[in-house]
MDAnalysis code that builds the backbone (N, CA, C; Angstrom):
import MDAnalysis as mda
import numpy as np

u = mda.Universe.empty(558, n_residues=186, atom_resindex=np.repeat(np.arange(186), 3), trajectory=True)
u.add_TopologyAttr("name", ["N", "CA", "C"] * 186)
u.add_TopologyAttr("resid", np.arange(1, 187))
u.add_TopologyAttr("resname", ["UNK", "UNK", "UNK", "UNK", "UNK", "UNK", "UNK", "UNK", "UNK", "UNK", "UNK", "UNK", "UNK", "UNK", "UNK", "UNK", "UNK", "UNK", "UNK", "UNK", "UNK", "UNK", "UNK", "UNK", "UNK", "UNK", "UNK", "UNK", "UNK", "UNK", "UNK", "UNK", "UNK", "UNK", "UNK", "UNK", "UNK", "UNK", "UNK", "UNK", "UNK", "UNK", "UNK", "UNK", "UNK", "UNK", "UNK", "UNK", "UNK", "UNK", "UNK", "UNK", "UNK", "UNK", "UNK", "UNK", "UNK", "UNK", "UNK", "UNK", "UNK", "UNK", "UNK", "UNK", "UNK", "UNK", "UNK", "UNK", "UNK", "UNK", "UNK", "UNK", "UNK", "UNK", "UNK", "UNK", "UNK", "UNK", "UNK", "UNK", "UNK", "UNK", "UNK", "UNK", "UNK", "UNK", "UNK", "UNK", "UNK", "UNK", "UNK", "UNK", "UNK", "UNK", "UNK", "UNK", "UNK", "UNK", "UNK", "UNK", "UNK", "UNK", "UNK", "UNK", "UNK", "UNK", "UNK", "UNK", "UNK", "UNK", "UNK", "UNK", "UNK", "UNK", "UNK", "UNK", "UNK", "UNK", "UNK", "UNK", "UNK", "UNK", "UNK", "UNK", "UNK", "UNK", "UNK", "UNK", "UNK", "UNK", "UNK", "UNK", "UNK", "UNK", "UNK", "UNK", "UNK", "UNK", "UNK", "UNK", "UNK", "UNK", "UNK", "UNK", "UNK", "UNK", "UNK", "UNK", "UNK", "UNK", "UNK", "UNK", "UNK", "UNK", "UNK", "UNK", "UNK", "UNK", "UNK", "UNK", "UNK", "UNK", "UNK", "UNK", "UNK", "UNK", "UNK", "UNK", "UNK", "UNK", "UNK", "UNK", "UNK", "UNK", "UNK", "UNK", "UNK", "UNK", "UNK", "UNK", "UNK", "UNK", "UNK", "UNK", "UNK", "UNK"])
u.atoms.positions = np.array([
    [0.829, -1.192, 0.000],
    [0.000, 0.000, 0.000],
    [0.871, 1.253, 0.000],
    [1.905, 1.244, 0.733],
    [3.001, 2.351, 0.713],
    [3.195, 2.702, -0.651],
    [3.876, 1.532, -1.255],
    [3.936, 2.207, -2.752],
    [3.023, 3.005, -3.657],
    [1.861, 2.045, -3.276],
    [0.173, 2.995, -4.099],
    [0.513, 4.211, -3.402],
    [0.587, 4.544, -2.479],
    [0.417, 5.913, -1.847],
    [1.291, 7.237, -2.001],
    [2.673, 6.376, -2.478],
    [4.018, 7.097, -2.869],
    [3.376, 7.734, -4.384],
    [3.163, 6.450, -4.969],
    [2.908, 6.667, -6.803],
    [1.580, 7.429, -6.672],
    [0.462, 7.572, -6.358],
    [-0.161, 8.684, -6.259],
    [-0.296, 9.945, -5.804],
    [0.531, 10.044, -4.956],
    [0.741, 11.418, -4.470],
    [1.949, 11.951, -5.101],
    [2.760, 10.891, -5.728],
    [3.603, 12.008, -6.663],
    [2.598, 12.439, -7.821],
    [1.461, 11.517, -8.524],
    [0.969, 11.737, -9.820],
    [-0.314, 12.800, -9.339],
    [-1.043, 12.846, -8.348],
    [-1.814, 14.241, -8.187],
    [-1.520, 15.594, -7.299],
    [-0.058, 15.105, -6.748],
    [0.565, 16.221, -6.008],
    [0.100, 16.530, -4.881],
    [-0.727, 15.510, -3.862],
    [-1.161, 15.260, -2.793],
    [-0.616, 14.699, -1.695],
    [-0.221, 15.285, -0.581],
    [0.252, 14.280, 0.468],
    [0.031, 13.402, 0.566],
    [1.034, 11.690, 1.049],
    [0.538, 10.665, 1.236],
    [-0.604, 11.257, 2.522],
    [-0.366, 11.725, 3.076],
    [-1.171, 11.603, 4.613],
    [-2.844, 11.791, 4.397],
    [-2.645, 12.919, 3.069],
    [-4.079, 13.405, 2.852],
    [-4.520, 11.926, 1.766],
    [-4.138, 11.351, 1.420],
    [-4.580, 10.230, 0.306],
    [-4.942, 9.492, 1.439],
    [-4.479, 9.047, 2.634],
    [-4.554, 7.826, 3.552],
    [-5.739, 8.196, 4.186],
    [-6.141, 9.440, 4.109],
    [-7.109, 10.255, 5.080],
    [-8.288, 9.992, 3.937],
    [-8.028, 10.382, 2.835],
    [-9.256, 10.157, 1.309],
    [-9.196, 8.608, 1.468],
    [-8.898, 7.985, 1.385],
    [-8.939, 6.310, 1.297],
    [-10.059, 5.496, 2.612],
    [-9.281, 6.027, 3.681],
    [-10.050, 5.821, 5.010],
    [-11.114, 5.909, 4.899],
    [-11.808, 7.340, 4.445],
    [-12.965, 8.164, 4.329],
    [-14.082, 7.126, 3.211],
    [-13.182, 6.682, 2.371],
    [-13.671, 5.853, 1.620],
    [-14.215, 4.657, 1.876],
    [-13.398, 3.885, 2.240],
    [-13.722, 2.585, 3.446],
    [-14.558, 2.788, 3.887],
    [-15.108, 3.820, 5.008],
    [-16.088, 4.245, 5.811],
    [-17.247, 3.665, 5.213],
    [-16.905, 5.090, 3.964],
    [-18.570, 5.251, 3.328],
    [-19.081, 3.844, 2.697],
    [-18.497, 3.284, 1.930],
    [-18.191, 2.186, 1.363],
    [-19.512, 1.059, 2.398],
    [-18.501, 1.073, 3.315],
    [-19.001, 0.242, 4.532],
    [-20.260, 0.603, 5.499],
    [-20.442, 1.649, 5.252],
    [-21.675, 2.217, 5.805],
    [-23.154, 2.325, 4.759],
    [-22.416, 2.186, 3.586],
    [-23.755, 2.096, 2.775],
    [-23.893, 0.519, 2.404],
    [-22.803, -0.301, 2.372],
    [-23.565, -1.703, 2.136],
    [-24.149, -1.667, 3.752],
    [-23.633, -1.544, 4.901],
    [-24.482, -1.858, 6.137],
    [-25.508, -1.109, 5.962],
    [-26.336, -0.208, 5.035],
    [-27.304, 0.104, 4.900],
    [-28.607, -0.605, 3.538],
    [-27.412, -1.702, 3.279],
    [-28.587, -2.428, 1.757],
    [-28.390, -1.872, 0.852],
    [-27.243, -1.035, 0.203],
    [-27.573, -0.060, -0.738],
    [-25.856, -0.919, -1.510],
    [-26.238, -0.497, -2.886],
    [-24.448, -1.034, -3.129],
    [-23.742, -0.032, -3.588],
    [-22.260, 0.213, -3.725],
    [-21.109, 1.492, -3.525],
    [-21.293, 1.114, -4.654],
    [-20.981, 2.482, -5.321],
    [-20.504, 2.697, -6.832],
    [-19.106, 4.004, -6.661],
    [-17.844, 3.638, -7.221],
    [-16.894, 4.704, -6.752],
    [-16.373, 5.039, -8.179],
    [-17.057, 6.545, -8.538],
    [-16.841, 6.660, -9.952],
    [-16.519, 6.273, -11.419],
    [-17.465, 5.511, -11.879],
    [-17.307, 4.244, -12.876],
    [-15.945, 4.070, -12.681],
    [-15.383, 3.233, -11.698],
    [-14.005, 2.121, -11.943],
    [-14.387, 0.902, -10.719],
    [-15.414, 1.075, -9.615],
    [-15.937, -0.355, -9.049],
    [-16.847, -0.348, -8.626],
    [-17.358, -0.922, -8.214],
    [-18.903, -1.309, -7.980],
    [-18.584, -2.301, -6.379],
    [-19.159, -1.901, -5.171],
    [-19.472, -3.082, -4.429],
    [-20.495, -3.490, -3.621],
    [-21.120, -4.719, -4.215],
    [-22.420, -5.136, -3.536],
    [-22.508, -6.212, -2.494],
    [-23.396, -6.579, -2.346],
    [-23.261, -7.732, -1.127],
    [-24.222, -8.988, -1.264],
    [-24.052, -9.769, -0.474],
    [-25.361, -11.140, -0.767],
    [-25.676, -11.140, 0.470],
    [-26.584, -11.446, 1.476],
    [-27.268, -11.478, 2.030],
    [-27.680, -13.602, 2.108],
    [-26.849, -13.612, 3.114],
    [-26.731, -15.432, 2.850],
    [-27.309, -15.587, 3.964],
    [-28.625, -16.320, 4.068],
    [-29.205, -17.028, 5.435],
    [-28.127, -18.016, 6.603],
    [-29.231, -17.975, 7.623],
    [-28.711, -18.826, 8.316],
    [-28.751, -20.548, 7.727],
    [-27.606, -20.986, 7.993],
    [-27.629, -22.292, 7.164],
    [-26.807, -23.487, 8.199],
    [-27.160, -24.644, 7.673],
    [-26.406, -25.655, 8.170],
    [-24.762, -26.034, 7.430],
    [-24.037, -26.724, 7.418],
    [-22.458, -26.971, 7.100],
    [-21.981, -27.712, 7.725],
    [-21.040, -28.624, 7.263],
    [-20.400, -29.329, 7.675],
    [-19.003, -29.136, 7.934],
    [-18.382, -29.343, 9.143],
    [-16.892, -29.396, 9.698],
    [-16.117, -30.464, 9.245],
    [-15.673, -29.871, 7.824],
    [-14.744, -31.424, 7.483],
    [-13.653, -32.290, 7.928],
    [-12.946, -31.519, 9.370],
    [-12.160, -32.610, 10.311],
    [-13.002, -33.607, 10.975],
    [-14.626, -33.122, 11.529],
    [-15.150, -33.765, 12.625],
    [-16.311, -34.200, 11.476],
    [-16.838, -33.929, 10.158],
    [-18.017, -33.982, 9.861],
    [-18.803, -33.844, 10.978],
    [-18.867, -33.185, 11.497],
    [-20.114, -32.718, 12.649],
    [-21.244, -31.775, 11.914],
    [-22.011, -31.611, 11.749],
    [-22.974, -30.749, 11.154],
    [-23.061, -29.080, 12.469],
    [-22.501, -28.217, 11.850],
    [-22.616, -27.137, 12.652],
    [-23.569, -25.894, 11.674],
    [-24.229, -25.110, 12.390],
    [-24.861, -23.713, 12.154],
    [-24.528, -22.543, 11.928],
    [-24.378, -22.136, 10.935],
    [-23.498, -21.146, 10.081],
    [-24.741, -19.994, 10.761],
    [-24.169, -18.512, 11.263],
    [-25.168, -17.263, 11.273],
    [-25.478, -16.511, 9.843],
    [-26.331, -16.338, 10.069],
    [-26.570, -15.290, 8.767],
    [-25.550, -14.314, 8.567],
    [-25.316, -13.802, 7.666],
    [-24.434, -12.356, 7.154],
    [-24.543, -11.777, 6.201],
    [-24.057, -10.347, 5.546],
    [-23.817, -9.943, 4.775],
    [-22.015, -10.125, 4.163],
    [-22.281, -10.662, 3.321],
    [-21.298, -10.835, 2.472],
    [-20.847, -9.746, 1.773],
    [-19.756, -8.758, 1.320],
    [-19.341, -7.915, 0.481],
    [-19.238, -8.909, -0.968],
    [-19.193, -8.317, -1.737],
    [-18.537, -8.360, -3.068],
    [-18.302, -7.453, -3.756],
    [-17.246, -7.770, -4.567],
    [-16.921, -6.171, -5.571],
    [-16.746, -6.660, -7.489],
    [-16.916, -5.635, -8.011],
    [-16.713, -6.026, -9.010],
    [-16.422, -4.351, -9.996],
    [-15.712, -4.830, -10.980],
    [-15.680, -3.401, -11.689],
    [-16.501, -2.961, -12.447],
    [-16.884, -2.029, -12.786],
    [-17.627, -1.452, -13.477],
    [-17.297, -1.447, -15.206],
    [-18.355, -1.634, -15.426],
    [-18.311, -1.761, -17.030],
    [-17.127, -0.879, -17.959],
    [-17.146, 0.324, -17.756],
    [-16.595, 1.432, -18.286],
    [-15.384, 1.024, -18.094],
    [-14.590, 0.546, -16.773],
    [-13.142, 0.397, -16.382],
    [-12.644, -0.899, -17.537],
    [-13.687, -1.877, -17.321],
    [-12.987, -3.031, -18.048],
    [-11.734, -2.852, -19.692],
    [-12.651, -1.663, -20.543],
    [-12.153, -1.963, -21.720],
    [-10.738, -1.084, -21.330],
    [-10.853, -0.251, -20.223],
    [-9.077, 0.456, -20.270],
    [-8.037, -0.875, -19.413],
    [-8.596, -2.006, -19.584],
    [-7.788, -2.618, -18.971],
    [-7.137, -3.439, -19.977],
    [-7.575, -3.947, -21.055],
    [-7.495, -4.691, -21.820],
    [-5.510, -3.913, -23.288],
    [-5.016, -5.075, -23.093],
    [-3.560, -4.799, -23.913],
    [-3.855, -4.050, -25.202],
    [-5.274, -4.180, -26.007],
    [-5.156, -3.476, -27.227],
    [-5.301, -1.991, -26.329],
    [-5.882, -1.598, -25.674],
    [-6.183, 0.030, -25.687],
    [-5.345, 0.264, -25.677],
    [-3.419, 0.173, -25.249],
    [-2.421, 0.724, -24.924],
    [-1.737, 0.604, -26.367],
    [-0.818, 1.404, -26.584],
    [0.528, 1.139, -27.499],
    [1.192, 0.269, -27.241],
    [2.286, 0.084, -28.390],
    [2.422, -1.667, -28.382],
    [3.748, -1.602, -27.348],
    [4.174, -0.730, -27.046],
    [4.959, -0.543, -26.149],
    [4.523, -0.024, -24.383],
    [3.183, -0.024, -24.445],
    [2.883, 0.111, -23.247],
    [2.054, 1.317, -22.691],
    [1.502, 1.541, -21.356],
    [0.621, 2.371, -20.856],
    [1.658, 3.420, -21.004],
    [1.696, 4.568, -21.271],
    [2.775, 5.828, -20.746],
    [2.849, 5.647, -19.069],
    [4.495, 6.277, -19.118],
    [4.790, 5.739, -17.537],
    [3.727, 7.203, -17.179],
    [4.105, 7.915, -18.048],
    [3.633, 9.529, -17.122],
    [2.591, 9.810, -18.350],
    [1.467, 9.612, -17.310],
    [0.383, 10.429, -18.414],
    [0.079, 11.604, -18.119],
    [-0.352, 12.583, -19.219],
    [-0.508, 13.346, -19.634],
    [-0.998, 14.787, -18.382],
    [-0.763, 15.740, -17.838],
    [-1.442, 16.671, -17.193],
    [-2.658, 16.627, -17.470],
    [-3.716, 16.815, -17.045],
    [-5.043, 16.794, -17.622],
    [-5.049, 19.008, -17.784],
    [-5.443, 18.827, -18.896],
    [-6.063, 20.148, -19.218],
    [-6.589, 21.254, -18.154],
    [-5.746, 22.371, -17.650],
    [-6.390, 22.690, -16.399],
    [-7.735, 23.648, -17.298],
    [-8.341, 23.893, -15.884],
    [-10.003, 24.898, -16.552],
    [-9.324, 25.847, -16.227],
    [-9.350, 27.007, -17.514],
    [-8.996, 28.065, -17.520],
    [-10.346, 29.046, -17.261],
    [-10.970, 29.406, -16.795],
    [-11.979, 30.940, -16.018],
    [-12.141, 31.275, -17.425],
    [-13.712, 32.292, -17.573],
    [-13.398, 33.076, -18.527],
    [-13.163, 34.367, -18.567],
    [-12.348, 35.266, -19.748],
    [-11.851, 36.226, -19.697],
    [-12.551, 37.405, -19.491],
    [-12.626, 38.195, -18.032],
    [-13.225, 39.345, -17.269],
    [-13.161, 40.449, -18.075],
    [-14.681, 40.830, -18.384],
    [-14.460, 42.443, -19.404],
    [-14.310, 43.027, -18.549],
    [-13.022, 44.200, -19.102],
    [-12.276, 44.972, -18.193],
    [-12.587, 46.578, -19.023],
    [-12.545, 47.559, -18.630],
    [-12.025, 48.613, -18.718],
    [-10.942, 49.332, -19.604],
    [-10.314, 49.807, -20.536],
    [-9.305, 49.882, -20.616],
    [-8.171, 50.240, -19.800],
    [-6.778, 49.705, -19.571],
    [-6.374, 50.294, -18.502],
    [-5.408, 51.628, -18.981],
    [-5.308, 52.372, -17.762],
    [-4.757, 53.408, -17.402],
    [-3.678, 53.783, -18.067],
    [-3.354, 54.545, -18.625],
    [-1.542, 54.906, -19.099],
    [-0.313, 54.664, -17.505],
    [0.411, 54.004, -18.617],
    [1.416, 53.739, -16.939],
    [2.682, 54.432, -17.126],
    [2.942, 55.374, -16.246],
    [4.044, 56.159, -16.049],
    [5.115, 55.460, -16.448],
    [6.086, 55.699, -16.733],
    [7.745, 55.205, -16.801],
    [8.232, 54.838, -15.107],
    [8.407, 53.895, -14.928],
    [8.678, 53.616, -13.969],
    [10.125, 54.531, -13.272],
    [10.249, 54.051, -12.191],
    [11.322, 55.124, -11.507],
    [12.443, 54.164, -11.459],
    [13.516, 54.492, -11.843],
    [14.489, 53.598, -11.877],
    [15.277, 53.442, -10.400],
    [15.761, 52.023, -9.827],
    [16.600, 52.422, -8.641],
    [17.895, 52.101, -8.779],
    [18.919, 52.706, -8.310],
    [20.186, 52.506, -8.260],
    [20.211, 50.656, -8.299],
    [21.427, 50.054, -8.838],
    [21.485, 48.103, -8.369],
    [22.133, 48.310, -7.232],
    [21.633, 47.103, -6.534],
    [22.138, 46.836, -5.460],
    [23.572, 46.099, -5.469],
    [24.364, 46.181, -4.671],
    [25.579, 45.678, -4.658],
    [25.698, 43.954, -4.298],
    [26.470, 43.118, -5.047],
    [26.134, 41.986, -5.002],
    [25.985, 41.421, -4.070],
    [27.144, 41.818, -3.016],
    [27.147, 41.133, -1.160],
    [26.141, 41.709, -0.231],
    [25.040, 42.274, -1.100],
    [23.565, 42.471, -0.063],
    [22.654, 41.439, -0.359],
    [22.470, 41.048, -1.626],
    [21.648, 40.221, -1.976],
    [22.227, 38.938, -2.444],
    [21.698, 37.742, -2.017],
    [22.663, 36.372, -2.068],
    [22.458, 36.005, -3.523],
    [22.913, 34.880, -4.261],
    [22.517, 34.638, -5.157],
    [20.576, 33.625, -5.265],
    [19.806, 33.494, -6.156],
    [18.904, 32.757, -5.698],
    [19.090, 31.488, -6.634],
    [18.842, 30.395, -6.541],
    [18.688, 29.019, -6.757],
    [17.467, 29.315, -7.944],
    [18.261, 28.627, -9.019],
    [17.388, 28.559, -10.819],
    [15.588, 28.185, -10.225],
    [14.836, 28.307, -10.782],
    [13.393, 28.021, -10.132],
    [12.789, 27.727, -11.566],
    [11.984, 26.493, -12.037],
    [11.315, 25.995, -13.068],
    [10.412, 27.671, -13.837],
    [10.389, 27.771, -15.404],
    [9.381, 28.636, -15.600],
    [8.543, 28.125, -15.495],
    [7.264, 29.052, -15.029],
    [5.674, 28.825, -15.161],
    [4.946, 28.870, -16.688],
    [4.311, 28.216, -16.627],
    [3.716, 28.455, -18.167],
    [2.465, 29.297, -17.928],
    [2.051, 30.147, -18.500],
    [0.788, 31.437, -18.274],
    [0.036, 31.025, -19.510],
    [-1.348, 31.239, -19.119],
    [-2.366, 31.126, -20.409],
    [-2.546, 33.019, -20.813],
    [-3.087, 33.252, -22.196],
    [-3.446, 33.835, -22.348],
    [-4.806, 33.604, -22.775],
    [-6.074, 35.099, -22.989],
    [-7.181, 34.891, -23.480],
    [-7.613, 34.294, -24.589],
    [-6.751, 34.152, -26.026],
    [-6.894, 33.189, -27.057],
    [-6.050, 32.125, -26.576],
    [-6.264, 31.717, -25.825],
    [-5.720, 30.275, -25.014],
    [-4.337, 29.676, -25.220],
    [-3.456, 30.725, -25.812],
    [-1.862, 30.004, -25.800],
    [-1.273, 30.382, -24.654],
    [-0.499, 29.540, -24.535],
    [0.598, 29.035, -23.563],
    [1.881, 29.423, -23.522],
    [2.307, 30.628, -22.717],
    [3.735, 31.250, -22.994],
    [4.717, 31.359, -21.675],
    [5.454, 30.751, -21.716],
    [6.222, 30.610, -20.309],
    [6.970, 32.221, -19.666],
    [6.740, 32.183, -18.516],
    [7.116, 33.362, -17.724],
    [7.910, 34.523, -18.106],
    [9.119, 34.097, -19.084],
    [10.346, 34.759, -19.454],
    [9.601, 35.478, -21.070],
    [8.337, 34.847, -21.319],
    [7.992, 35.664, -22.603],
    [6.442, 36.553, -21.856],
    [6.039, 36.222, -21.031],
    [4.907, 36.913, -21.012],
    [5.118, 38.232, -20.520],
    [6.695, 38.368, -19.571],
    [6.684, 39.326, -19.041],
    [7.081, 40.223, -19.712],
    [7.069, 39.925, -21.108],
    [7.954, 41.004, -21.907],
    [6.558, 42.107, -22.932],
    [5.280, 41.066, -22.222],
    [4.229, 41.462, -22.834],
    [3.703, 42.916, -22.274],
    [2.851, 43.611, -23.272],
    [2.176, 44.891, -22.810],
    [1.714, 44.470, -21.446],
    [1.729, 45.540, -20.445],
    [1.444, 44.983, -18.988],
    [0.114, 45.116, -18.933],
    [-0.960, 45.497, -19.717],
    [-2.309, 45.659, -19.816],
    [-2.825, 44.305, -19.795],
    [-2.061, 43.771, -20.738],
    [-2.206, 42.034, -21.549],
    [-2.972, 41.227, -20.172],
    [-3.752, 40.922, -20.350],
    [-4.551, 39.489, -19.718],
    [-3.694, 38.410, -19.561],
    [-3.531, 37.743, -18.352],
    [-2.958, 36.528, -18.022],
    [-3.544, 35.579, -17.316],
    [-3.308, 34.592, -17.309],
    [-4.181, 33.530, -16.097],
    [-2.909, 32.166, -16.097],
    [-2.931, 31.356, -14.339],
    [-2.138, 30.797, -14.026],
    [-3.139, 30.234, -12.989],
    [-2.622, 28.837, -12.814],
    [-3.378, 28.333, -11.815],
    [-3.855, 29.017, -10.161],
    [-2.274, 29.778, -10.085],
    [-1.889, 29.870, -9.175],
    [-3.467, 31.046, -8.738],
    [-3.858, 31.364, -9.681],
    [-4.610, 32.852, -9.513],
    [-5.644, 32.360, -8.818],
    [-6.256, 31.343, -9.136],
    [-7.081, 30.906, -8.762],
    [-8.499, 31.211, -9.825],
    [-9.424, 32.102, -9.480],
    [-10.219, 31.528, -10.938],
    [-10.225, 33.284, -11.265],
    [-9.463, 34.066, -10.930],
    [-9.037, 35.788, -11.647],
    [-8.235, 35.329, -12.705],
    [-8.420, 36.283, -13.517],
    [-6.876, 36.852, -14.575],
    [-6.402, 38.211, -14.138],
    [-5.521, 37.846, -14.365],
    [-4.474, 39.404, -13.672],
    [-3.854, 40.058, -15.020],
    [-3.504, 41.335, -15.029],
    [-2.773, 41.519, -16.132],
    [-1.261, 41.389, -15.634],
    [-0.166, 41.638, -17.070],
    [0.990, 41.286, -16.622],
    [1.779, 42.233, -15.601],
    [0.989, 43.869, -15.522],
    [1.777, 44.649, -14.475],
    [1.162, 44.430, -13.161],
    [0.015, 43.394, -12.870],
    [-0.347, 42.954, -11.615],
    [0.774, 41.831, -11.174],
    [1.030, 40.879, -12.052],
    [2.234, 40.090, -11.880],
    [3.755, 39.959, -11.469],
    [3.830, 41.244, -12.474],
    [5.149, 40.918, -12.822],
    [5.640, 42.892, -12.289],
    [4.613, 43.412, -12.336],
    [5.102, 44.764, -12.014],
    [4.931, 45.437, -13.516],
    [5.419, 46.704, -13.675],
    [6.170, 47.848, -14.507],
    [7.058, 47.581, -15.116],
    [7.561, 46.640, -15.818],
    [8.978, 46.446, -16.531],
    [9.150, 46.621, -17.650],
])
C-alpha cells in the first residue's frame, strides 16, 4: 500500500497523509452504505455489492459434525463496465501504458471584461544593489501562463508582454491578472 500511496501522491501532487485520510474516508462510506442495503458505486471504476446469505447448516470437514453457520452480509466487488475496456492490452501502445500520463487540461476561467487600462508612467528607476547584499537565488522551473486566445507562454515571454495584456495561471485561482499585476512595470 506504501507504494500505491508514494505513486499517487507524486501523480496528483497530494500528500501521502491526505490520500490515507481520502482512502479511510472511503472505506467508511463504502461500509456504511452496504451496512445500509444499498451497493457502492466509486466513480465508474468499481462497484461493491453484497449477498445477504441465510442462516444455514455446514459441515466441519475434520469432525463432519454438522454445525450452524449465522446469517451475514457478504461484500462483493466487481468493476464497473466502463473500467474493463481500459484494462485490456489493445487500448495501450504496443509498447505500453505511458509511464507519465498526460497533465489533464487545467479549466482556464473566462476572460473578465475589463475597462481599458490606465496609461502607466515610466517607472522610476533604482540605483542596483551591490552583489554582497543580496545572495545569489537558486534557478526556479518557468511557469507556463495562459493567455485569453488560449496560448501558452512561459514566464520569461509573457513578461515582456504589454502589462495591460490578460494573463491567467493556476496559481490565480479563478481571476486573470494583467501582466503589471504580476510581474510589475517592466
Amino acid at each position: 500500500m506504501s507504494k500505491v500511496l508514494k505513486e499517487l501522491s507524486k501523480k496528483i501532487g497530494v500528500s501521502q497523509f491526505d490520500i490515507e485520510k481520502a482512502i479511510a474516508g472511503l472505506r467508511n462510506l463504502a461500509a456504511d452504505t452496504i451496512r445500509s442495503g444499498e451497493s457502492f458505486t466509486l466513480l465508474e471504476f468499481f462497484v461493491i455489492d453484497f449477498d445477504d446469505r441465510p442462516e444455514r447448516k455446514r459441515r466441519n470437514p475434520k469432525t463432519q459434525e454438522s454445525v450452524i453457520v449465522s446469517a451475514e452480509r457478504v461484500p462483493k466487488a466487481r468493476f464497473s463496465p466502463s473500467f474493463l475496456p481500459l484494462c485490456q492490452p489493445d487500448s495501450f501502445p504496443a509498447d505500453g501504458p505511458a509511464a507519465d500520463s498526460p497533465e489533464p487540461t487545467p479549466v482556464i476561467p473566462p476572460v473578465p471584461v475589463i475597462s481599458p487600462a490606465p496609461a502607466i508612467a515610466s517607472p522610476v528607476s533604482l540605483p542596483p544593489l551591490p552583489d554582497s547584499v543580496v545572495p545569489p537565488l537558486p534557478p526556479i522551473p518557468e511557469k507556463l501562463y495562459f493567455l485569453a486566445d488560449g496560448k501558452e507562454l512561459p514566464e520569461s515571454a509573457v513578461s515582456k508582454l504589454d502589462p495591460a495584456t490578460l494573463i491567467y495561471h493556476a496559481s490565480f485561482g479563478n481571476n486573470w491578472k494583467t501582466v503589471a499585476e504580476v510581474f510589475g512595470n517592466r
